[in-house]
C-alpha positions, 0 to 999 in steps of 0.5 A: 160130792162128784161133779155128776152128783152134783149137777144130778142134785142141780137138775132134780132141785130145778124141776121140783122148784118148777113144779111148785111154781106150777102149783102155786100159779094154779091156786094164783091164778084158778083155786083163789078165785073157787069159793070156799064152799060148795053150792047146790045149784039147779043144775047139781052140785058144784064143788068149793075149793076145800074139796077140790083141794082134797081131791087135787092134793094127794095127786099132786104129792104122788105126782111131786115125787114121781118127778123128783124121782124122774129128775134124780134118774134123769139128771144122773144119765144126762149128766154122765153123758155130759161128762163123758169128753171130761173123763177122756181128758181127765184120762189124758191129764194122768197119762201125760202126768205119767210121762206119756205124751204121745197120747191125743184126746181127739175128741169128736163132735160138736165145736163146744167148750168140751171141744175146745178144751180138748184141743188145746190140751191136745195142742199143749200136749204136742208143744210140750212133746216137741220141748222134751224131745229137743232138751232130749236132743240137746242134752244129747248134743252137749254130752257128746260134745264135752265128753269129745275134750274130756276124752282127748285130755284123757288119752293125752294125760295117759301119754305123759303118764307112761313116758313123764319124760315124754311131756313137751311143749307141743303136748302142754299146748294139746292140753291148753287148746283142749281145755280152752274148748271145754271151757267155751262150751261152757260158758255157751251152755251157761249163756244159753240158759241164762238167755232161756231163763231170762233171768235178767234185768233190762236196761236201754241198750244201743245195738250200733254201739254193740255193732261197732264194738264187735266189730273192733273185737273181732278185727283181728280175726276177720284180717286172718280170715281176709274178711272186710267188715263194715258197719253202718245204720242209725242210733238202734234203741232197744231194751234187755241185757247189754251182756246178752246183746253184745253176745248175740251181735258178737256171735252173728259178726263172729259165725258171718266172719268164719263162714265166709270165702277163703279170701276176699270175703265181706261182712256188712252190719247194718243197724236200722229203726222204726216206730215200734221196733229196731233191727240188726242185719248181717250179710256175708259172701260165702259159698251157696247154702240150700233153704234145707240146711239153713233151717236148721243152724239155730239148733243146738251142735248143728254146724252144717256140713258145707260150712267151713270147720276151722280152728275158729269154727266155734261149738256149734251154739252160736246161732242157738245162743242167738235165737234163744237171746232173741226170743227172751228179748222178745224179738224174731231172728230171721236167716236167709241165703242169699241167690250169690252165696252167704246169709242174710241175718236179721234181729228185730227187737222191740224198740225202746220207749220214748224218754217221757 
């Protein structure tokens, strides 16, 4: 049976049980109380309850099925206009299960639960709406980005084809730079869906030692840039990947290092803890970027075009591997341009429980 024939059956059921509950208070409380007989009196006569019941029973039969017949058409109307918000959302559900997305129930009226499912669904369809339209925009990105090399392999394979004597050292070196690249891309794109995924076991990890040990990694590349790295802060407890952590500081210390002055430029790593969470803080000197332009470096593939593009510059998924890192830590990253020039780089993350 459907939901309105259902609550239909509800609605005639509860008004034929009231009904009999009426007619039993009136023998409870009135014919029980009429003798069984009927008595002549001076006055005339006066009837007992057999006869009252005679008279009183059949228009209490026909009056039962006028109201069984009155809840049927009643319960049935009502109940449609009960359900009316329920088919728009049942009609919003198959649109959206046939891929559209767009469409909002919007539905009017009072702040009832109808309501309240309605916009909910109506949020959970909008949330759903922007998650597809940015895995569009990634998928998008990542294409354009790896058919790039593949294309240079090509035209660069093709030259040595035509002229097998034409193969040198210089162009061996194009190919290995070109598959290098490739290969970074996709070990960034691995990275990210596995930090997406959270497809990961927790351990305590300290990020000053992850700090530290960035550091120490990427020293050669900060002395070619001319860029003065220092670090500093507490012991920073929290719990997650190592693996990913240590990829997360070493993309903050890495981008901080690269976009940086052309010489004399400064990176400063601190480390700081609180009762409930720990926090990793990156500043660099640099040129001065609008709030515009910073909003949008934790997306996929967006460089920044007043950011420095070197031979270090990167894919374009650092700071998106960052965010994503954060969030499956259940932690916030915050980004920030400083009024001299640079960023402010801050991850907080849940600090690691007390040692019972």
């Amino acid at each position: 049976m459907s939901v309105r024939l259902k609550l239909t059956l509800s609605y005639a059921g509860f008004l034929m049980v009231a009904s009999l509950l009426l007619l039993a208070a009136v023998w409870l409380f009135l014919l029980r109380y009429v003798p069984a007989e009927a008595q002549r009196t001076i006055g005339g006569f006066v009837p007992g309850r057999d006869d009252l019941i005679r008279a009183f029973a059949p228009a209490a039969g026909v009056t039962l099925v006028a109201l069984l017949a009155f809840g049927l058409l009643g319960g049935w109307i009502l109940a449609g206009r009960m359900l009316v918000p329920l088919g728009r959302i049942t009609d919003a559900t198959r649109r959206a299960g046939n891929g559209s997305l767009s469409y909002r129930i919007e539905l009017d009226g009072r702040n009832d639960e109808f309501r309240e499912l309605a916009d909910s669904f109506d949020a959970m369809l909008a949330q759903l709406e922007a998650h597809v339209a940015e895995q569009q925009r990634f998928a998008a990105n990542a294409s354009h980005e790896l058919r790039t090399p593949l294309a240079i392999t090509q035209t660069l394979l093709e030259v040595a084809r035509n002229d097998p004597r034409g193969v040198t050292g210089e162009l061996a070196e194009r190919l290995l730079a070109v598959n290098a690249r490739a290969i970074e891309l996709t070990e960034a794109l691995l990275v990210l869906s596995r930090a997406d995924q959270r497809s990961f076991s927790r351990q305590p990890v300290d990020l000053s030692l992850l700090a530290e040990q960035a550091a120490e990694t990427l020293l050669p590349l900060a002395e070619e840039h001319g860029v003065t790295v220092e670090t500093s802060g507490d012991i920073a407890s929290t719990s997650g990947s190592q693996a990913l952590l240590l990829q997360l500081t070493t993309n903050l210390l890495h981008n901080a290092i690269v976009h940086n002055l052309p010489e004399h430029g400064t990176v400063q790593m601190h480390t700081s803890t609180s009762p409930e969470t720990v926090a990793l803080t990156i500043e660099n000197s640099g040129e001065p970027l609008s709030p515009q332009l910073v909003s949008t470096l934790t997306e996929p593939f967006q460089r920044g075009s007043e950011r420095i593009r070197a031979h270090h510059a990167g894919v374009g998924l650092g700071l998106a591997i960052v965010k994503s890192i954060t969030q499956a830590h259940d932690g916030t990253l915050t980004i920030t341009p400083l009024a001299g020039g640079g960023l402010r780089v801050a991850v907080q993350l849940p600090a690691a429980p007390a040692p019972a």
